[in-house]
MIFI-350294 format. One record per residue (C-alpha): residue in one letter; residue number from 1; x, y, z. Coordinates in Angstrom, 2 decimals, padded with zeros to 5 digits, always signed. Each point is the difference from the previous one (the first is absolute). Example, Ala and Ser with C-alpha at 12.3 -4.5 7.8 and 13.67 -1.06 7.14 Angstrom:
// MIFI-350294
ATOM  code  pos     east    north       up
ATOM     A    1  +012.30  -004.50  +007.80
ATOM     S    2  +001.37  +003.44  -000.66
This chain:
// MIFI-350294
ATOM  code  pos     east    north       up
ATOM     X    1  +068.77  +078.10  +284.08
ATOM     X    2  -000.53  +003.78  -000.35
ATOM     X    3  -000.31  +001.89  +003.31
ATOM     X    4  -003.45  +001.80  +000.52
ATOM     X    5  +000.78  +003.48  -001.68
ATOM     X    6  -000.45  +002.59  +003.66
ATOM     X    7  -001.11  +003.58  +000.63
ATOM     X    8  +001.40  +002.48  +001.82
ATOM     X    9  -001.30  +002.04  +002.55
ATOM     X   10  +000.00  +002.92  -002.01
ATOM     X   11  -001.45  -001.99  -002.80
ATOM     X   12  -002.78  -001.35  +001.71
ATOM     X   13  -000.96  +003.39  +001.42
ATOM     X   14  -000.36  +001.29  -003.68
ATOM     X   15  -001.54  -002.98  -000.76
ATOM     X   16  -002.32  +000.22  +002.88
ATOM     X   17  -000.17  +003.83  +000.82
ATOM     X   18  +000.31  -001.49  +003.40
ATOM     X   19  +002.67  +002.33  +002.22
ATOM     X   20  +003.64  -002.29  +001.34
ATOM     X   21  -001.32  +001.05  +003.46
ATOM     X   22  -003.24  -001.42  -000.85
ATOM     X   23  +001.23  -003.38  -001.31
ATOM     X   24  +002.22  -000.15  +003.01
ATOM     X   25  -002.72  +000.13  +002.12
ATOM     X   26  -001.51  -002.88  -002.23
ATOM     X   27  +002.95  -001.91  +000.47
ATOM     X   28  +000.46  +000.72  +004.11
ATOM     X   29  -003.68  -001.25  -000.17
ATOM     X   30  -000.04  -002.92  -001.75
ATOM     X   31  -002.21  +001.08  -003.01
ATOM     X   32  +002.45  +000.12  -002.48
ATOM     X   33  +003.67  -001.48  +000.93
ATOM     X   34  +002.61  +000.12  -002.51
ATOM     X   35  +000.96  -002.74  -002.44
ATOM     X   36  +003.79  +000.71  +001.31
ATOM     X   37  +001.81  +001.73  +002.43
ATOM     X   38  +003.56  +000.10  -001.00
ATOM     X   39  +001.82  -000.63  +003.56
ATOM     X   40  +002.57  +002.37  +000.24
ATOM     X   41  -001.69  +003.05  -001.81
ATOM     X   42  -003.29  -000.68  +001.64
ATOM     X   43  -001.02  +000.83  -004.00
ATOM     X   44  -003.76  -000.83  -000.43
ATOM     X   45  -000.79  -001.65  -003.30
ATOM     X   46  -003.78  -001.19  -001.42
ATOM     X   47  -000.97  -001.95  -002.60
ATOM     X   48  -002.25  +001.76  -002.54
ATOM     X   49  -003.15  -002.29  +000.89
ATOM     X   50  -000.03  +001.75  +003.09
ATOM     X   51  -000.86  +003.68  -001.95
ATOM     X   52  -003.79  -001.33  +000.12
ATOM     X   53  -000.39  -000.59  +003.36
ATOM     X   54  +001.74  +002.91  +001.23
ATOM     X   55  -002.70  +001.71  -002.13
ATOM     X   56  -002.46  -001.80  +002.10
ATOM     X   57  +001.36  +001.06  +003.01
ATOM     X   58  +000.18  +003.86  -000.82
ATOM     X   59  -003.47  -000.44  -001.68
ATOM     X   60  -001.09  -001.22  +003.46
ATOM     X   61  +001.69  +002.44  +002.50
ATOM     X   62  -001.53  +002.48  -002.38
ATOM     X   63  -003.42  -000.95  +001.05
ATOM     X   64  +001.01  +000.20  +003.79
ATOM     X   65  +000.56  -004.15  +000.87
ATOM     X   66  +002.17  -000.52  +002.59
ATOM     X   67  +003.01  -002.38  -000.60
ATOM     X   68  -000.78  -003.40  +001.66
ATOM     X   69  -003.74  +000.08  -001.67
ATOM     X   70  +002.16  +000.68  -003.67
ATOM     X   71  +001.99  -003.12  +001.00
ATOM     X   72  -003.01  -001.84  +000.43
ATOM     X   73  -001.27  +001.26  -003.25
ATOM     X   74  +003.13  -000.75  -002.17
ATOM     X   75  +000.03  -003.47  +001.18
ATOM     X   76  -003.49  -000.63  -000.96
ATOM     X   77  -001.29  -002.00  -003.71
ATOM     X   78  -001.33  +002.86  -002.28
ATOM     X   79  -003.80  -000.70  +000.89
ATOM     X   80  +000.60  -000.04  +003.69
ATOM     X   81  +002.50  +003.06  +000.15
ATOM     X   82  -002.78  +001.87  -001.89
ATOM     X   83  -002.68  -001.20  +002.89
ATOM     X   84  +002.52  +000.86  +002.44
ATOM     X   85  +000.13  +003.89  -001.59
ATOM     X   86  -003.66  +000.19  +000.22
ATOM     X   87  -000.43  -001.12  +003.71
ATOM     X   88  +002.62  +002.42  +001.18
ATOM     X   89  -001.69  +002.81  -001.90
ATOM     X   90  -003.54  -000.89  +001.60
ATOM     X   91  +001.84  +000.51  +003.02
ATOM     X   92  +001.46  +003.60  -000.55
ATOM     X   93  -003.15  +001.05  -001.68
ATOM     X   94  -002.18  -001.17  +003.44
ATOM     X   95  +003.10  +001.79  +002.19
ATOM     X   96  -000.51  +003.40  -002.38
ATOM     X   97  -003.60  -000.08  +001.18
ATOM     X   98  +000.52  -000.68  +003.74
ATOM     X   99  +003.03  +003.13  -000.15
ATOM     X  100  -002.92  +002.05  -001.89
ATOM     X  101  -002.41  -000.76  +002.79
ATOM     X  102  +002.40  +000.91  +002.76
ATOM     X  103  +000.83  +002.97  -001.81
ATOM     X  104  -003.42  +001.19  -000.09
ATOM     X  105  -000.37  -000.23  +003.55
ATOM     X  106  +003.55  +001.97  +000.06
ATOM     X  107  -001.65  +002.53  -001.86
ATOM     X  108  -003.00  +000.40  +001.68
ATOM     X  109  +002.08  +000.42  +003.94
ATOM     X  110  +002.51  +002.69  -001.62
ATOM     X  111  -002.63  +002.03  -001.59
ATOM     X  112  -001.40  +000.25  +003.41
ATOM     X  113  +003.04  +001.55  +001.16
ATOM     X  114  -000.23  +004.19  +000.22
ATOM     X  115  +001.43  +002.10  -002.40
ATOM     X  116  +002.69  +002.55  +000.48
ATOM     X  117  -000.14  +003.41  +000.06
ATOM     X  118  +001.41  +001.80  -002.95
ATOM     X  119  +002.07  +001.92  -000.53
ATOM     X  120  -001.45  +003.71  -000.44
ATOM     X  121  +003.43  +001.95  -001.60
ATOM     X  122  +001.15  -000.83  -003.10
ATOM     X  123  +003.94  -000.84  +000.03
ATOM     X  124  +002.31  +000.91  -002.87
ATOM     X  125  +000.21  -002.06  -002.47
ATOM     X  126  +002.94  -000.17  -002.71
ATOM     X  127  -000.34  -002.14  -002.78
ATOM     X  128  +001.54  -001.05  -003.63
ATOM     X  129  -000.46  -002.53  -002.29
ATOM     X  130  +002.32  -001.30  -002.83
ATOM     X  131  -000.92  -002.21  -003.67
ATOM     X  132  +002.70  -001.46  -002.53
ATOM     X  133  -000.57  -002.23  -002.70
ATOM     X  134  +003.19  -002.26  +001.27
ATOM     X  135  +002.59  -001.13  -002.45
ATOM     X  136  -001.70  -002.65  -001.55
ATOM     X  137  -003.75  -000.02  -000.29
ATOM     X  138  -001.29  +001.81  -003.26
ATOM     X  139  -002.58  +001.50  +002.02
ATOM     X  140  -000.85  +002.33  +002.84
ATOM     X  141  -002.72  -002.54  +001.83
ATOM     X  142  +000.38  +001.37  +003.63
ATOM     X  143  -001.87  +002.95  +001.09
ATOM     X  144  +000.86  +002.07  +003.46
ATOM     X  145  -002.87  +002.42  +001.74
ATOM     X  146  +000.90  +002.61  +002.89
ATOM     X  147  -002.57  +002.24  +000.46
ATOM     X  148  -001.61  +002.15  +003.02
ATOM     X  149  -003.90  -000.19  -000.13
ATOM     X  150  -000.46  +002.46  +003.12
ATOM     X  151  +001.79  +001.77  +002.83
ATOM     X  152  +002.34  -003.44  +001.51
ATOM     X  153  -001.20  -001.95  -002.17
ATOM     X  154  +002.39  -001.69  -002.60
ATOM     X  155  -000.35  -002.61  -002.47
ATOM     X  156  +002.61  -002.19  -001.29
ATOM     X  157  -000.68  -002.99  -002.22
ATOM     X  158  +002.45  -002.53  -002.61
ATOM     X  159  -001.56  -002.24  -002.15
ATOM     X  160  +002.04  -002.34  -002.68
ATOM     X  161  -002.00  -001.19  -002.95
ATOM     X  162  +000.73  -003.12  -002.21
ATOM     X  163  -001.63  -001.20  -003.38
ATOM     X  164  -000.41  +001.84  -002.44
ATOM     X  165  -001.73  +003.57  +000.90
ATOM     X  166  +003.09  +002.06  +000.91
ATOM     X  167  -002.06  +002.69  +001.24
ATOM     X  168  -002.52  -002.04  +002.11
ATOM     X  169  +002.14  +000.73  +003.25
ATOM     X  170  +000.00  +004.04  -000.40
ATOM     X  171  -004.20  -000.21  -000.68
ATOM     X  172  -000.01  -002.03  +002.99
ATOM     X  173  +001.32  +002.44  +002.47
ATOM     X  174  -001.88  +003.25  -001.89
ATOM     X  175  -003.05  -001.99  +000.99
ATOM     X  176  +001.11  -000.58  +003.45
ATOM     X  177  +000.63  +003.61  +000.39
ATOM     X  178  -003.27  +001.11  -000.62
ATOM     X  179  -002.08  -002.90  +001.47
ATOM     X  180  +002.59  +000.58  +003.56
ATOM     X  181  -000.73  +003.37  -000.10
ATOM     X  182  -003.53  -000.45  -000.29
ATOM     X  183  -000.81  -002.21  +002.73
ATOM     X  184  +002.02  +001.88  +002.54
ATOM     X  185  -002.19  +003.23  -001.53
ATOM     X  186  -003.08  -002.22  +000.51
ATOM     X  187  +001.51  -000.41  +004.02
ATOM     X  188  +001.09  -003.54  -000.08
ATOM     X  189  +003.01  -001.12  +002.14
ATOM     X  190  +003.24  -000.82  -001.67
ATOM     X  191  +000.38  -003.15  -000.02
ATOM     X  192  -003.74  -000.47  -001.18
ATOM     X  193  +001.02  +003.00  -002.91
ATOM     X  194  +002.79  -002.19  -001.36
ATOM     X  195  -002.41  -003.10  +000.23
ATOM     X  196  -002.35  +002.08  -001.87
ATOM     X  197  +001.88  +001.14  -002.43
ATOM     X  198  +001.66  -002.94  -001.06
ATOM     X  199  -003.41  -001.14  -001.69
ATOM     X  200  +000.80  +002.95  -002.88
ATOM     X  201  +003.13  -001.89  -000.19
ATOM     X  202  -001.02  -003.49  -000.51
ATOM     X  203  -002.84  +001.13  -002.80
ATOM     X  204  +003.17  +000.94  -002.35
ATOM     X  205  +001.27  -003.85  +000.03
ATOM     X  206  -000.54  -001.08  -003.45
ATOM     X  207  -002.56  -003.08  +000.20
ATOM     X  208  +002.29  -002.07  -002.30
ATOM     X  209  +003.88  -000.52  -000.74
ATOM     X  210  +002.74  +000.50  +002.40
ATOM     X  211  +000.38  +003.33  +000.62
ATOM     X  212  +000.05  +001.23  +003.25
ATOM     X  213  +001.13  +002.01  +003.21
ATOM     X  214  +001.66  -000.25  +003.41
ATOM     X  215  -001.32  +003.31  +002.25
ATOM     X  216  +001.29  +001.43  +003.47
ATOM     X  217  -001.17  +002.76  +001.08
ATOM     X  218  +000.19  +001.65  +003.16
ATOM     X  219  -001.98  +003.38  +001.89
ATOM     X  220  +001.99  +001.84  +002.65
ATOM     X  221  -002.29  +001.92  +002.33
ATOM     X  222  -000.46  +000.46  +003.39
ATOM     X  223  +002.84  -001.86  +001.50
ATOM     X  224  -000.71  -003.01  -002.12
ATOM     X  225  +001.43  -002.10  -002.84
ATOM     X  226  -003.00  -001.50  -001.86
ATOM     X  227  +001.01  -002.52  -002.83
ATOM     X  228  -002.02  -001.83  -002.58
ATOM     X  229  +002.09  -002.46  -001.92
ATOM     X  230  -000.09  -002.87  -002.45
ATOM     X  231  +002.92  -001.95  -001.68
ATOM     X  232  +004.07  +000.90  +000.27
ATOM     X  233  +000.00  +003.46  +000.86
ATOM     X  234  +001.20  +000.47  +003.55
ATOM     X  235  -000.74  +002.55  +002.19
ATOM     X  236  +002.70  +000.63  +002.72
ATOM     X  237  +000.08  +002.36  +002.90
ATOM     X  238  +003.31  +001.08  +001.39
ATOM     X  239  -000.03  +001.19  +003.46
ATOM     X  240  +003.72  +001.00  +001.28
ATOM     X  241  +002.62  -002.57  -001.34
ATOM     X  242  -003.15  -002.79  -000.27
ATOM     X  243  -001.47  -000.87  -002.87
ATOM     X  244  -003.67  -001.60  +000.44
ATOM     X  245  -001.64  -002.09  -003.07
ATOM     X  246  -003.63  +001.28  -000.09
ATOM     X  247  -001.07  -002.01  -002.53
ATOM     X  248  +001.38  -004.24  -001.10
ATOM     X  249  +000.01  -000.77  -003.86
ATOM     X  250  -003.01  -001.38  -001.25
ATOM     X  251  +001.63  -003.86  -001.16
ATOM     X  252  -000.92  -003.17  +000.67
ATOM     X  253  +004.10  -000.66  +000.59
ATOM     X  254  -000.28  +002.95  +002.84
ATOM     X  255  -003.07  -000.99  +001.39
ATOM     X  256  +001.55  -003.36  +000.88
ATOM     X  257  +003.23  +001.18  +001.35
ATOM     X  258  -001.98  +002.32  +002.02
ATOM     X  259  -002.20  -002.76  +001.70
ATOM     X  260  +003.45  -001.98  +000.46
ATOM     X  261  -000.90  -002.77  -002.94
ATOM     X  262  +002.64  +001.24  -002.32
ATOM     X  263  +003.43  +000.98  +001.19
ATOM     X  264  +001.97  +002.59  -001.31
ATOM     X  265  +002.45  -002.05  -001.41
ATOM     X  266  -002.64  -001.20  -002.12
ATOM     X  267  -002.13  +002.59  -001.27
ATOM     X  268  +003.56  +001.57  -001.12
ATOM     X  269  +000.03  -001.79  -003.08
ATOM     X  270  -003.34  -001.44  -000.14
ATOM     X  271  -001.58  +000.31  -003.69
ATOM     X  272  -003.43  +001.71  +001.31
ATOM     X  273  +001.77  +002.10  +002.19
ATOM     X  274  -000.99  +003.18  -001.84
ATOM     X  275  -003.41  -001.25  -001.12
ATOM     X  276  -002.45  +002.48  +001.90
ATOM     X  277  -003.52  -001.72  +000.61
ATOM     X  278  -001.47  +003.22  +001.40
ATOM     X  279  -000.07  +003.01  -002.82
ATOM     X  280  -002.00  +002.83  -001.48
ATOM     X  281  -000.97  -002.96  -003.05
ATOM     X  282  -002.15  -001.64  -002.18
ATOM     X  283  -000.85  -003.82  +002.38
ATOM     X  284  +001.85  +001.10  +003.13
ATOM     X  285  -001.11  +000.87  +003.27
ATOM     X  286  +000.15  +004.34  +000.43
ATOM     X  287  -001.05  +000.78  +003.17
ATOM     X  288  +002.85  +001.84  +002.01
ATOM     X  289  +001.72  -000.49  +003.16
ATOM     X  290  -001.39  +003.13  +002.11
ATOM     X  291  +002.64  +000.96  +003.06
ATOM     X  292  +000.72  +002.97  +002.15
ATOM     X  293  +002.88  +000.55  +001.83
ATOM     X  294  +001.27  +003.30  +002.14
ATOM     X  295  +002.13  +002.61  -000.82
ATOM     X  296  +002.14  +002.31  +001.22
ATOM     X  297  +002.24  +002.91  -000.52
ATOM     X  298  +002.79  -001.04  -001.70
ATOM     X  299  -001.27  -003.07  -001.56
ATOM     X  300  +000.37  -001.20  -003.73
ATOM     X  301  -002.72  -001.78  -001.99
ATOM     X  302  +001.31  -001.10  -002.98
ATOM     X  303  -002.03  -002.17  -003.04
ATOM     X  304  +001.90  -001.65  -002.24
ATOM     X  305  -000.55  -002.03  -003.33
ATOM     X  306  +001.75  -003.21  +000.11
ATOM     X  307  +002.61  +001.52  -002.77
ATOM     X  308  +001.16  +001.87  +002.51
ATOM     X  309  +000.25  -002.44  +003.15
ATOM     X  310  +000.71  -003.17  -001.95
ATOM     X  311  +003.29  +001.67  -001.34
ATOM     X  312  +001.35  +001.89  +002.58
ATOM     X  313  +001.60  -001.82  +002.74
ATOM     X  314  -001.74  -000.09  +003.02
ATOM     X  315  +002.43  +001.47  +002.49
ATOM     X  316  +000.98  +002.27  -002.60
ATOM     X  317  -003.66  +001.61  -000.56
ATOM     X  318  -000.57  -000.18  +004.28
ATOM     X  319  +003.35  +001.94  -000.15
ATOM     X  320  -001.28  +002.48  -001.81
ATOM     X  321  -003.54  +000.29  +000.85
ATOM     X  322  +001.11  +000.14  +003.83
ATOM     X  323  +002.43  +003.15  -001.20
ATOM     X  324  -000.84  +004.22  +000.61
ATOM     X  325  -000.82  +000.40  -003.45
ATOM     X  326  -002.95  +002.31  -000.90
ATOM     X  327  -002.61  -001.85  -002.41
ATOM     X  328  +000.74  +001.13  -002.80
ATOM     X  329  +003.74  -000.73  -000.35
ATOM     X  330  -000.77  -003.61  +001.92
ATOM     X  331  -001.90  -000.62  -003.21
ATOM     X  332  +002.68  +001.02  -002.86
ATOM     X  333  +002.46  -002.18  +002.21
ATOM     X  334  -002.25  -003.18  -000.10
ATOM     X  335  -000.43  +000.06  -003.30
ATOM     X  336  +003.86  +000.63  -000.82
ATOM     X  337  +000.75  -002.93  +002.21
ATOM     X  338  -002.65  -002.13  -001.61
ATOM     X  339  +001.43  +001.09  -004.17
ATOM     X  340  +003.49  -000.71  +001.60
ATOM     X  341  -001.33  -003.39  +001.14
ATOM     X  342  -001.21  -000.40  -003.59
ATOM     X  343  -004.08  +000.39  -000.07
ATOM     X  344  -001.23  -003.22  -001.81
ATOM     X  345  -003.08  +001.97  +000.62
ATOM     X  346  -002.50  +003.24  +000.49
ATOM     X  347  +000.91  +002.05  +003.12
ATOM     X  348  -002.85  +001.64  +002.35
ATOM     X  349  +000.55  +001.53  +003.00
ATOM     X  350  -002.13  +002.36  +002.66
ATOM     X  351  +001.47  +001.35  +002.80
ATOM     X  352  -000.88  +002.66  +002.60
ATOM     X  353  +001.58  +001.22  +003.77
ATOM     X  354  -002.35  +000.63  +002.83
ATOM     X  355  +001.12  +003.47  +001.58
């Protein structure tokens, strides 16, 4: 009798798109065990009707289930695992509107709270930006912004388009020059400016296809970092030899990892794990994360398309953002770093030094 033809690891991750870690974890949990172990290896083989459910499984994590509901699920008939689905999402759907309540209230008590002083001089600010087409996209779809729009005041923005309109992210930030520029002329705050302003930027998403844009963007004045941001751009500020993540990527995959639902391990080599669900685009939602933060002499904010930060290493690029260098040259090194590294894709960076 033939012997059931077996997987390995390896194969099953291609098979799956599932990470080794991941189906470790699967394994050390019970969801998915091996078909054989071999005993003195410790070699982890699977038989190829397993691919499907370890589909199943990442499809699942993906949505934010924990593990011992999934093992419910899998060992469910068809008709009843489907019931079972529904009954856990009426319960995450009825806990997104008690957290949305609570927030509210949040809200409400920390707008109550006084507001700072600011800052009346105007620090020094330094800043550069940097754009390369990468050494394998046909196309320049990134688009980088520094600008000042009034004494200590400085604008930096990154925004990486997709689809089809290569030029979609460049109108993007003209518009957000002008409408920024505007509201702070018309005496709104900051924050409320970029909030403003990102309404000129969301009438230039084309109604139909699949073109779109990510967009950070950030105003330095008075002491403060104010960011507006949707999708994979990160905004970082550097004080000393930290490095601070302003803004989180705008996935599904990091949203779960985030909220302790996903590990790591996992969202490593999940398949949706660069899948944004928050983007300057046709059906998604475009509202920004607003956030402030302080700054001080010394400090680095940096914005960075994800060409730039998925590439580089990450202790390389803290290495170098935490380093002496003025702006400008910090800028031709990232990119260098990033071509060296390859550059599947578009490169955007803004940078600029608080004096």
């Amino acid at each position: 009798m033939d012997q059931e033809p077996l997987l390995s690891i390896g194969e099953l991750t291609a098979a799956s798109g599932l990470s080794a870690k991941a189906l470790r974890l699967y394994d050390e949990s019970g969801l998915l065990p091996p078909r054989r172990v071999d005993p003195f290896s410790g070699y982890r083989s699977y038989g190829a009707d397993q691919v499907p459910r370890a589909r199943r499984i990442a499809a699942l994590r993906g949505v934010g289930m924990g593990l011992a509901r999934i093992g419910v699920l899998l060992d469910l008939e068809p008709a009843a695992a489907a019931w079972e689905l529904r009954s856990w999402w009426r319960q995450e759907q009825a806990d997104s509107l008690s957290r949305a309540a609570a927030v509210g209230l949040l809200v409400r008590d920390l707008g109550e709270l006084p507001e700072e002083t600011a800052m009346t001089d105007h620090p020094t600010l330094i800043a550069a930006s940097a754009l390369h087409r990468g050494r394998v996209r046909p196309a320049q779809q990134d688009a980088v912004l520094h600008t000042e729009l009034g004494p200590g005041i400085l604008l930096l923005a990154v925004a990486d388009g997709f689809g089809a309109e290569d030029a979609l992210s460049a109108r993007i930030l003209a518009a957000l020059e002008v409408a920024v520029g505007d509201a702070l002329a018309a005496g709104a705050d900051p924050t409320s400016a970029l909030e403003e302003a990102w309404t000129a930027a969301e009438t230039l998403v084309p109604a139909g296809g699949e073109s779109g844009s990510t967009l950070t963007a950030a105003l330095l004045t008075g002491g403060r970092l104010h960011v507006a941001h949707v999708g994979d751009g990160r905004a970082l500020l550097v004080h000393g030899d930290r490095v601070d993540p302003v803004t989180q990527d705008h996935t599904q995959v990091r949203s779960l990892v985030a909220a302790g639902r996903l590990t790591a391990e996992e969202a490593e080599g999940h398949p949706q794990r660069a899948v944004l669900n928050r983007a300057l685009a046709a059906g998604a939602p475009t509202a920004p994360d607003l956030l402030i933060r302080r700054i001080e002499p010394g400090d680095l904010v940096a914005l960075l398309s994800d060409g730039v930060h998925a590439v580089l290493d990450p202790a390389r690029l803290a290495s170098l953002l935490t380093g002496a260098d003025a702006p400008e040259f910090l800028a031709a090194r990232i990119v260098e770093e990033a071509l060296g590294a390859g550059a599947p894709d578009n490169l955007a960076l803004a940078l600029a030094r608080v004096g």
